[in-house]
Backbone bond lengths (Angstrom), bond angles and torsions (degrees), N, CA, C in turn:
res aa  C-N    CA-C-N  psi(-1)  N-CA   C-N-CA  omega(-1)  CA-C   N-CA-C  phi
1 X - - - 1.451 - - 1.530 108.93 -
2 X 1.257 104.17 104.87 2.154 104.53 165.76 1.111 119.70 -37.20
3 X 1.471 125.83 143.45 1.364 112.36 175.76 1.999 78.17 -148.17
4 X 1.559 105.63 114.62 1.387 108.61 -176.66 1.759 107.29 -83.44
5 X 1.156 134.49 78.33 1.584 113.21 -176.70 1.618 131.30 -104.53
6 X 0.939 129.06 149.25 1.478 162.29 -169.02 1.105 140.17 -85.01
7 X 1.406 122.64 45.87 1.240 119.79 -145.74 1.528 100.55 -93.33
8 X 1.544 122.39 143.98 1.266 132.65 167.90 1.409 117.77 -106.37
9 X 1.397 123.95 170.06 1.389 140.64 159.62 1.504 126.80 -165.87
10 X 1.318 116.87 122.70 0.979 132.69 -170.84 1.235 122.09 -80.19
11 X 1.630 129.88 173.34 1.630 116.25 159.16 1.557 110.13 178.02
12 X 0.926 133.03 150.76 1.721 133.06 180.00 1.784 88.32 -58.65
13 X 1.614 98.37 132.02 1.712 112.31 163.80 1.595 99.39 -58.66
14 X 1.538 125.87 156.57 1.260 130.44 136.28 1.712 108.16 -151.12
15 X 1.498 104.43 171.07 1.241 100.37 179.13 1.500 114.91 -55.61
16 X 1.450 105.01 -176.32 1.658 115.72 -165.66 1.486 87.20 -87.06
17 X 1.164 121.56 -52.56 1.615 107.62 -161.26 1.492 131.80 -73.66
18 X 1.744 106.45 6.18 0.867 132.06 -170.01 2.368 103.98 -94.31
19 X 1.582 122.51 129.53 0.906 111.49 110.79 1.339 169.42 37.57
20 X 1.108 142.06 41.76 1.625 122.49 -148.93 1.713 88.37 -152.42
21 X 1.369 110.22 160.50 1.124 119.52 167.10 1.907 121.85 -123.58
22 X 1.152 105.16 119.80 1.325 109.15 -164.11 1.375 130.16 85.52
23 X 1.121 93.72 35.35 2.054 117.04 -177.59 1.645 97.62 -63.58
24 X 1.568 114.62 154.25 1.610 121.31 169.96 1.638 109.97 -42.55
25 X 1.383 106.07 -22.88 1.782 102.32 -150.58 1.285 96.92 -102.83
26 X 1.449 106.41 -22.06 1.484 104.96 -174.20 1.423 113.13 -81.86
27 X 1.665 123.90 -46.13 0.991 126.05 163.90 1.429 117.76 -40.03
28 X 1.486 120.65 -56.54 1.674 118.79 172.41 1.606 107.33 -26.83
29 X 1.362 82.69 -69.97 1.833 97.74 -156.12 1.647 100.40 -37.85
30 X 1.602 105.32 -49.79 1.519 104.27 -153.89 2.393 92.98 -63.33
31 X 0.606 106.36 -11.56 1.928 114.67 -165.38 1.907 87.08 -103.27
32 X 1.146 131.47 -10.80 1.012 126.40 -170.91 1.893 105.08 -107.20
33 X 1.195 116.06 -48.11 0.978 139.84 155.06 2.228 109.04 -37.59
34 X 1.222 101.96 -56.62 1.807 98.94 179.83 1.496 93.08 -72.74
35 X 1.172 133.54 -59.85 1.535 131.89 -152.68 1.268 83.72 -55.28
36 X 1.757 150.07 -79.39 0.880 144.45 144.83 1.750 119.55 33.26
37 X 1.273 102.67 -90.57 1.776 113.68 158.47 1.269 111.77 -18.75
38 X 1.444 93.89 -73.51 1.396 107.39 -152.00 2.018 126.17 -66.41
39 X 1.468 83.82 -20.05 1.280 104.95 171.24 1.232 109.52 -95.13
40 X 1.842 131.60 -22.72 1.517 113.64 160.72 1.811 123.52 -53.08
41 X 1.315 98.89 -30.44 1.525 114.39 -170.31 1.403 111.61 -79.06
42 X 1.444 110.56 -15.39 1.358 102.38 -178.39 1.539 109.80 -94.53
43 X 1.544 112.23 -41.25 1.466 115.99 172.08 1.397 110.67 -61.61
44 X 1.660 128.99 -21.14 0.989 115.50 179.24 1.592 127.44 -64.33
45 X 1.665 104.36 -31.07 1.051 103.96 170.82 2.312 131.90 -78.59
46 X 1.336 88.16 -4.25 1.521 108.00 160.05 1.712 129.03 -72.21
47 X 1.093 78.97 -44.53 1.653 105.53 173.38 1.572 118.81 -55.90
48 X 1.716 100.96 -51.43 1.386 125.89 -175.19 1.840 87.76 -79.25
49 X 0.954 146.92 11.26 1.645 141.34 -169.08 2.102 101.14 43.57
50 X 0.861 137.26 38.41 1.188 136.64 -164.19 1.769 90.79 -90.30
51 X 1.584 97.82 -49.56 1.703 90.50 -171.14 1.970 100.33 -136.98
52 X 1.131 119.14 166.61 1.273 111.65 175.48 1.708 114.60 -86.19
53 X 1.279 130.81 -164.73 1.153 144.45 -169.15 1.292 122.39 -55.31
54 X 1.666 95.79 -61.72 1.177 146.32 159.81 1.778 121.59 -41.00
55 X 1.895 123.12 -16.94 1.012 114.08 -144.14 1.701 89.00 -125.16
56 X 0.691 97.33 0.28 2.192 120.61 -173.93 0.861 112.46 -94.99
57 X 1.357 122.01 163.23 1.410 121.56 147.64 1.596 110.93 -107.13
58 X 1.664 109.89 137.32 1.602 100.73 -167.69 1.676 80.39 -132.30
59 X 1.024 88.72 151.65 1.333 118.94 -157.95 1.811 99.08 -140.23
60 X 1.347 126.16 145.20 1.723 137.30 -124.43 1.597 113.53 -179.96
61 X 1.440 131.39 82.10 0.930 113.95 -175.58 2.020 125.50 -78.24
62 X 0.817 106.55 112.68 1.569 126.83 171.21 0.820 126.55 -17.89
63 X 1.562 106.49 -97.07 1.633 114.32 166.48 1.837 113.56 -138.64
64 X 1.030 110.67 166.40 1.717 110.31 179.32 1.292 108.58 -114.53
65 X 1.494 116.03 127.68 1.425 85.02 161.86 1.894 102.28 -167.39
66 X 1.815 86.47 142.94 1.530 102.73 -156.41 1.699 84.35 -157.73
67 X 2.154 94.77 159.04 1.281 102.95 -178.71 1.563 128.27 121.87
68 X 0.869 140.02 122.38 1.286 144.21 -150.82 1.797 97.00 -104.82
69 X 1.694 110.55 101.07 1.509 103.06 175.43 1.744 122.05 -54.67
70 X 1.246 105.91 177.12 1.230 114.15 179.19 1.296 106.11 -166.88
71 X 1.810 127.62 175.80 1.189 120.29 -156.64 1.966 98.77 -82.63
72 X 1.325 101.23 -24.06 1.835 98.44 -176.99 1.067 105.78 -91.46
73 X 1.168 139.88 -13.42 1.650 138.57 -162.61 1.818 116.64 162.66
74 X 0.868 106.49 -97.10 1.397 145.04 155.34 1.357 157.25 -88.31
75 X 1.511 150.95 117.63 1.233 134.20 -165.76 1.514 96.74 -90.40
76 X 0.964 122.70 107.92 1.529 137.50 162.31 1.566 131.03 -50.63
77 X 1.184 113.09 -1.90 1.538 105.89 -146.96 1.771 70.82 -138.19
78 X 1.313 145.99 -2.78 1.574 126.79 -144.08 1.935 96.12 -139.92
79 X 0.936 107.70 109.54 1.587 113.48 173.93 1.225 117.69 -72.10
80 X 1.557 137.65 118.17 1.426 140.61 -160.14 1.183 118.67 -66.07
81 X 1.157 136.21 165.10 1.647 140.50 -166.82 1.621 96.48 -99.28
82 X 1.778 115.69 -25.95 1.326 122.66 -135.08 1.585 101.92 -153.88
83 X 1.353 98.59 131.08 2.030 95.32 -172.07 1.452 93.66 -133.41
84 X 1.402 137.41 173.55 1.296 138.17 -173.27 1.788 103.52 -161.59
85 X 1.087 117.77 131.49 1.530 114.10 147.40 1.703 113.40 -130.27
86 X 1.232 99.21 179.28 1.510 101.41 177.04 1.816 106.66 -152.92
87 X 1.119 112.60 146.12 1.370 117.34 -156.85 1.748 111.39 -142.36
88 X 1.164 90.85 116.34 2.163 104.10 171.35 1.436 114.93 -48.00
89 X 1.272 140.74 81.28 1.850 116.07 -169.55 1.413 108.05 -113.61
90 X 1.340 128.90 102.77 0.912 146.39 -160.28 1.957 108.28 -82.90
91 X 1.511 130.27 99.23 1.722 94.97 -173.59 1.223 85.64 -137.33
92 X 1.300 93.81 146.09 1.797 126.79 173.88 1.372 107.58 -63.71
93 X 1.398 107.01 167.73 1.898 102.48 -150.92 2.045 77.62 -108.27
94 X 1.438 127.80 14.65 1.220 121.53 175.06 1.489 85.85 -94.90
95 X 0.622 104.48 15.58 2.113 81.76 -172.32 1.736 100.69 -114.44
96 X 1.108 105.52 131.66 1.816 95.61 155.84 1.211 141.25 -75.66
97 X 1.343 111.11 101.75 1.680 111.05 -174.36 1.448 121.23 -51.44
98 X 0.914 122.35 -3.33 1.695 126.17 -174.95 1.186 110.05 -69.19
99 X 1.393 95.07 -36.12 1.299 99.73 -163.78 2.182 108.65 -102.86
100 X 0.869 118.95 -0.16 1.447 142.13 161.90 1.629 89.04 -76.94
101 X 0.939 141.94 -84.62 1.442 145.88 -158.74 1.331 102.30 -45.48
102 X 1.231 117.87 -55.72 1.756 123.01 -162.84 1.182 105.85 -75.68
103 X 1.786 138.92 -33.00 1.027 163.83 122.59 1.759 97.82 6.25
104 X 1.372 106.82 -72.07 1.549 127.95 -177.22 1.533 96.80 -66.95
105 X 1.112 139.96 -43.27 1.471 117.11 -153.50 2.135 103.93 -99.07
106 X 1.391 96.42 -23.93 1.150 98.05 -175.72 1.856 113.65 -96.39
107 X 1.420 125.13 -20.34 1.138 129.84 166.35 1.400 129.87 -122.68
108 X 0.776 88.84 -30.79 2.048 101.13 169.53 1.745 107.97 -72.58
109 X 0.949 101.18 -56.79 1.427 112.59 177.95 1.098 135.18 -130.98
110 X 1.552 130.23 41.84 1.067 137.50 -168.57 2.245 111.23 -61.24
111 X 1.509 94.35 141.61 1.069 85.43 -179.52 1.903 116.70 -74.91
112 X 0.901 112.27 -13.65 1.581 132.69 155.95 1.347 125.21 -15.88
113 X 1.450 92.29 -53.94 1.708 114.47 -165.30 1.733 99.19 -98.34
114 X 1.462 133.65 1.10 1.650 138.88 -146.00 1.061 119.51 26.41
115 X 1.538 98.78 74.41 1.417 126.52 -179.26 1.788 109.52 -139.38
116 X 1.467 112.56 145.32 1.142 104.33 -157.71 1.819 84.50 -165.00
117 X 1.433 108.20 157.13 1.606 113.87 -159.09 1.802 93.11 -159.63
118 X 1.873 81.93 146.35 1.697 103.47 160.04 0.856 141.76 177.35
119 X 1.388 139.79 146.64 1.470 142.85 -139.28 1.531 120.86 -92.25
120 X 1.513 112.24 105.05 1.392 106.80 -168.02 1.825 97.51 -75.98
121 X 1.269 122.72 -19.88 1.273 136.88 168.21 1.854 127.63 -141.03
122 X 1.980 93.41 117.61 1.495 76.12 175.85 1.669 93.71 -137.81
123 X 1.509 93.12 128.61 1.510 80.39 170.46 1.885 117.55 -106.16
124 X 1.298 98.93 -145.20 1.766 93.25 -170.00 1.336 130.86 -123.91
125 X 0.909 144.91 109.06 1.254 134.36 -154.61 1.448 118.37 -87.89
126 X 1.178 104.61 3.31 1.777 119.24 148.72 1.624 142.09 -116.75
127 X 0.969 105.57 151.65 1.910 97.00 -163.98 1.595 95.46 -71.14
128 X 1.262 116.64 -175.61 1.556 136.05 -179.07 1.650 98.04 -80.08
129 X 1.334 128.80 32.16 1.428 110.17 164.22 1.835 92.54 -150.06
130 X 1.487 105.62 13.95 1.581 91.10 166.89 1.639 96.25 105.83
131 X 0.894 141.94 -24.66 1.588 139.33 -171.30 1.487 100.27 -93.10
132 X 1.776 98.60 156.30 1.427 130.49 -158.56 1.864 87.49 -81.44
133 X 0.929 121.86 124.85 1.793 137.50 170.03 1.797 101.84 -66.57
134 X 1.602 93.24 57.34 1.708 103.35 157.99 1.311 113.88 -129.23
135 X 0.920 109.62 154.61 1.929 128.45 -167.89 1.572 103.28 -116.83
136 X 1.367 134.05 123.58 1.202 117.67 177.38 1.275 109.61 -83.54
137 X 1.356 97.61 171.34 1.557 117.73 -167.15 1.590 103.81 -130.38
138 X 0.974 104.66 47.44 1.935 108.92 160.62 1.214 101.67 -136.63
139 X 1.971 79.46 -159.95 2.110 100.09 -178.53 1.437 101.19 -74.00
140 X 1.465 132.57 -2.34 1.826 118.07 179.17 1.507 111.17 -58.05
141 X 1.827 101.58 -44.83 1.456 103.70 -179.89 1.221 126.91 -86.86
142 X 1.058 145.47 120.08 1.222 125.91 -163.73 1.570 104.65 -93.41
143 X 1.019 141.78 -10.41 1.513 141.52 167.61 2.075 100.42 -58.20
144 X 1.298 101.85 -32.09 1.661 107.72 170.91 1.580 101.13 -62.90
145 X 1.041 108.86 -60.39 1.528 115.27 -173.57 1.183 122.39 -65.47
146 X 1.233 126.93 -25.08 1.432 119.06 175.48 1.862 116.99 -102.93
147 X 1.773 108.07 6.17 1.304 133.42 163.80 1.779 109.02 -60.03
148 X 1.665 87.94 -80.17 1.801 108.73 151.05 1.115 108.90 -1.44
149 X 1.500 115.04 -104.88 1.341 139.24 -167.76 1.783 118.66 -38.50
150 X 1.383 91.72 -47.02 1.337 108.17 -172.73 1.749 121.48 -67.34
151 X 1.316 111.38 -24.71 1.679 145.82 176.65 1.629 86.02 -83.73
152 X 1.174 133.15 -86.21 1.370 125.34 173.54 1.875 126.98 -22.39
153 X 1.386 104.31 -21.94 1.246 102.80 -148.67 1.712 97.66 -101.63
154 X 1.807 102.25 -19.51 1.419 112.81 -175.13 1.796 87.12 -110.06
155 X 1.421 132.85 49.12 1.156 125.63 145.18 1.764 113.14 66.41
156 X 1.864 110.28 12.79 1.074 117.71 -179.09 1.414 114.12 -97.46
157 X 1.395 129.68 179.51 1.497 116.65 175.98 1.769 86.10 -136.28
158 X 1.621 96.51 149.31 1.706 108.05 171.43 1.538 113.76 -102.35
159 X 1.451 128.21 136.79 1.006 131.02 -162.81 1.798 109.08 -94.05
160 X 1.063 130.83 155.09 1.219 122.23 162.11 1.808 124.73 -3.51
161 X 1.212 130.22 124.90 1.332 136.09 172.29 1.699 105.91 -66.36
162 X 1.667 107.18 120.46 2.091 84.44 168.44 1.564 75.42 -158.02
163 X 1.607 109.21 175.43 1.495 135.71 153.49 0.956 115.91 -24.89
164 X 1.432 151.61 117.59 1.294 122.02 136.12 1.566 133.16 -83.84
165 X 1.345 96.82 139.43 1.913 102.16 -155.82 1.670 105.67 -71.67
166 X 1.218 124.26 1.09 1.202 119.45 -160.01 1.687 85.36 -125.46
167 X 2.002 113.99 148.90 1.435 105.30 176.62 1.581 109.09 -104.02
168 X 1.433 94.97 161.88 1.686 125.80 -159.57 1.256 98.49 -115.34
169 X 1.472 112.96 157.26 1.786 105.36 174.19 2.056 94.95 -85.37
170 X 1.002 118.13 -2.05 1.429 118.24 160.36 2.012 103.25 -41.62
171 X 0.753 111.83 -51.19 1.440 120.23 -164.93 1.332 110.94 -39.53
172 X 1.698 109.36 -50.38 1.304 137.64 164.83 1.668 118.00 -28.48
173 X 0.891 92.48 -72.29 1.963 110.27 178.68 1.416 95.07 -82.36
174 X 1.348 145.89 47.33 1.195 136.33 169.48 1.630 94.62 -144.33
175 X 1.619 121.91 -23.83 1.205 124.49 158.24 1.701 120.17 -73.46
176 X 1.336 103.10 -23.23 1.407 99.26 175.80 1.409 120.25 -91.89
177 X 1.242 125.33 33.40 1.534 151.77 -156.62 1.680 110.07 34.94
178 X 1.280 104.26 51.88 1.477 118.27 -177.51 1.595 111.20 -114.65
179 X 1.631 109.52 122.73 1.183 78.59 -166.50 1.759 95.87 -102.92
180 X 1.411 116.09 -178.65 1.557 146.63 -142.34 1.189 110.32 -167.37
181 X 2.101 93.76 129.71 1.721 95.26 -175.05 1.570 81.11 -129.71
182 X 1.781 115.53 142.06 1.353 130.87 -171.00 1.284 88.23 -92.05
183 X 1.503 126.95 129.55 1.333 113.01 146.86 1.847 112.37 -153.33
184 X 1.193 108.97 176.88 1.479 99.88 -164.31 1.447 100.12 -166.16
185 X 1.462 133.79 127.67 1.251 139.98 -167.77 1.805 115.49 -83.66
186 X 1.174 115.82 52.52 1.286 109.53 -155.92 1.350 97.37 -104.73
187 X 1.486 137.72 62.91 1.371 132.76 -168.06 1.956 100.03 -77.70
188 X 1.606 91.42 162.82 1.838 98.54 177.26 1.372 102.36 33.72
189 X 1.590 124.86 74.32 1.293 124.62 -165.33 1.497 108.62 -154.21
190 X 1.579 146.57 66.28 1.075 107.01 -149.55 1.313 123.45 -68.87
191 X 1.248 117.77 -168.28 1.655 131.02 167.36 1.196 103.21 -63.05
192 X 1.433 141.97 122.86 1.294 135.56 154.01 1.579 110.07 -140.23
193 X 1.565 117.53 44.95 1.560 120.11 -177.07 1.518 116.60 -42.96
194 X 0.813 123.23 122.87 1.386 138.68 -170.77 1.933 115.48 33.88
195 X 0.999 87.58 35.70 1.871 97.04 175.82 1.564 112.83 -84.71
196 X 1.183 111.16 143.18 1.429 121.55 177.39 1.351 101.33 -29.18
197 X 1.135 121.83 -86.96 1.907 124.41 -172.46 1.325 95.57 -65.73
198 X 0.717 143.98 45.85 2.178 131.14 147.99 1.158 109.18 -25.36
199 X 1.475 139.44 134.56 1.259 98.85 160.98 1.730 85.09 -172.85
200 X 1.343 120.30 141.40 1.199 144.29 168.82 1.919 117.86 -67.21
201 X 1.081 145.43 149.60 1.730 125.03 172.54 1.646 91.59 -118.07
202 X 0.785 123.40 141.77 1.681 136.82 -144.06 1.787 91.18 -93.40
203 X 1.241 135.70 -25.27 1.659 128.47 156.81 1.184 105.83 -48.16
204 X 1.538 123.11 -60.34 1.507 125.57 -174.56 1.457 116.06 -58.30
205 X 1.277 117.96 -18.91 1.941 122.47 -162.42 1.895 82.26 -88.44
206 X 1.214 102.93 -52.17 1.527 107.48 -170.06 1.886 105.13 -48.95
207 X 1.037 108.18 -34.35 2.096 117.44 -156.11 1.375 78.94 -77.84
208 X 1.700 122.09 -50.07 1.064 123.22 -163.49 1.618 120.84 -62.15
209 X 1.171 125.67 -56.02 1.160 121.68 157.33 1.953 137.21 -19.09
210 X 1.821 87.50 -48.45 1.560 97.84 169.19 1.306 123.04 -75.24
211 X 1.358 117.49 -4.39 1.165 129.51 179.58 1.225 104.63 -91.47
212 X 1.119 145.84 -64.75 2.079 155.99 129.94 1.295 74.73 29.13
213 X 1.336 108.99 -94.03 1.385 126.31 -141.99 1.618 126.24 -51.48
214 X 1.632 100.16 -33.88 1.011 102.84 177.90 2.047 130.62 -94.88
215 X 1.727 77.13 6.57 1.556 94.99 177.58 1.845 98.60 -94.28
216 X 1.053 111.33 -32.11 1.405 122.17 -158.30 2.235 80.14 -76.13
217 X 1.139 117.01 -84.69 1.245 125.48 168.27 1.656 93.34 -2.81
218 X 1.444 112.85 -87.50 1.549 111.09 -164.75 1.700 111.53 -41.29
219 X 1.593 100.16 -64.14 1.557 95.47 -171.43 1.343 145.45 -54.75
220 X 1.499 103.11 -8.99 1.564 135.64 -164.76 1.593 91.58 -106.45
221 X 1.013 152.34 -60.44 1.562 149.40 -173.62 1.546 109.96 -62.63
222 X 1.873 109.90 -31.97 1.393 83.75 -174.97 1.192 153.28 -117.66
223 X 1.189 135.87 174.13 1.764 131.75 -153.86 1.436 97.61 -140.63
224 X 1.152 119.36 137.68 0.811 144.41 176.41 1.619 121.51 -49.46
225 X 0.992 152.00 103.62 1.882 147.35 152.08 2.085 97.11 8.87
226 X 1.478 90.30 113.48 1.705 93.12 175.22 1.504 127.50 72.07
227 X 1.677 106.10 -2.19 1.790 97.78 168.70 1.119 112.97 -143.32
228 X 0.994 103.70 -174.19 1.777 107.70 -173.61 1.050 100.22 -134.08
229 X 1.651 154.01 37.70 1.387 127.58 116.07 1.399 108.06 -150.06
230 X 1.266 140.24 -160.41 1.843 146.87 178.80 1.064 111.75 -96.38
231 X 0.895 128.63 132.24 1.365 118.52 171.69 2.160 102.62 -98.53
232 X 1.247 124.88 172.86 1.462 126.64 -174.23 1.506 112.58 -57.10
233 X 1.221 115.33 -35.22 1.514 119.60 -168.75 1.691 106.22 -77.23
234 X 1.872 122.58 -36.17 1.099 113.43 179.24 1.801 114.15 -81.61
235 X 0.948 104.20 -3.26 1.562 106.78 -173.36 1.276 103.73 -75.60
């Protein structure tokens, strides 16, 4: 689940050559510096294979931005009143956000330090009836099972079930207590999400297609043992 955030910090301007304690930039740094931490500790445990990508919260800083314009660039000589960052925070619907938030208000950005934060995007890590925005991945569901089968049937293989750390409009229909399985035929393909070279190899787009088809085939034919159609809640 994205969580787009905003963190500010304030501080009396003074000159550059000056001194000061609790300047805009300094406050950043020190809130820039924990997020920092906190995101070593989480990749650390990725790194170590302990959990996948998907099972963390990773956290990404955005953009920075501090500084008093001027007509060439910058005023050089003038310490800002006002500092800004903004940060990617990616968290799994296993995690409790409560505690990510309080995290944010009491150390990241405590109002303490004149610092103050906010979310140009937050979404939820529970559907509209209170449940965690996970879809199972066995024989309970049978939309899992006839995924399976259907990848099998066009000569494909399915890889391990996990999170994906990046959001899907899946997310959407998983808030509306709908559930949603992410998947995507991209075999011998690496990861390159929005990287300069992205790039698909046109054998794989082709495999991929037969795979479409034969998922689309399954999901469209089937009915359930004893009825003849879905009703909203099993879909």
């Amino acid at each position: 689940m994205p969580w787009w955030l905003v963190i500010k910090a304030t501080g009396a301007p003074g000159h550059g050559a000056k001194l000061y304690d609790n300047s805009a930039i300094e406050n950043l740094f020190k809130s820039i510096e924990s997020i920092r931490r906190f995101r070593a500790s989480q990749f650390d445990l990725v790194k170590a294979g302990l959990k996948g990508e998907g099972e963390v919260i990773s956290v990404n800083m955005a953009f920075l931005k501090a500084g008093t314009p001027s007509p060439t660039g910058f005023v050089m000589n003038l310490q800002p009143s006002e500092a800004e960052a903004g940060f990617d925070i990616r968290i799994p619907p296993t995690v409790n956000a409560e505690f990510l938030e309080k995290r944010i208000a009491e150390e990241w950005a405590p109002a303490s330090r004149n610092m103050s934060f906010e979310f140009k995007q937050k979404g939820s890590t529970q559907d509209y009836r209170g449940r965690p925005l996970i879809t199972a991945t066995d024989r309970s569901n049978p939309w899992w099972a006839l995924l399976v089968e259907a990848i099998k049937k066009a000569n494909g293989k399915i890889g391990k079930p996990e999170i994906f750390p990046a959001a899907t409009d899946s997310l959407y229909f998983r808030q509306q207590g709908l559930r949603a399985i992410g998947f995507s035929p991209m075999a011998n393909t690496p990861v390159l999400l929005h990287d300069h070279n992205e790039f698909l190899n046109q054998a794989e787009y082709m495999k991929g297609i037969d795979v479409y088809e034969s998922i689309i085939k399954a999901y469209t034919s089937y009915i359930p043992p004893g009825r003849d159609s879905l009703s909203r809640e099993e879909l």
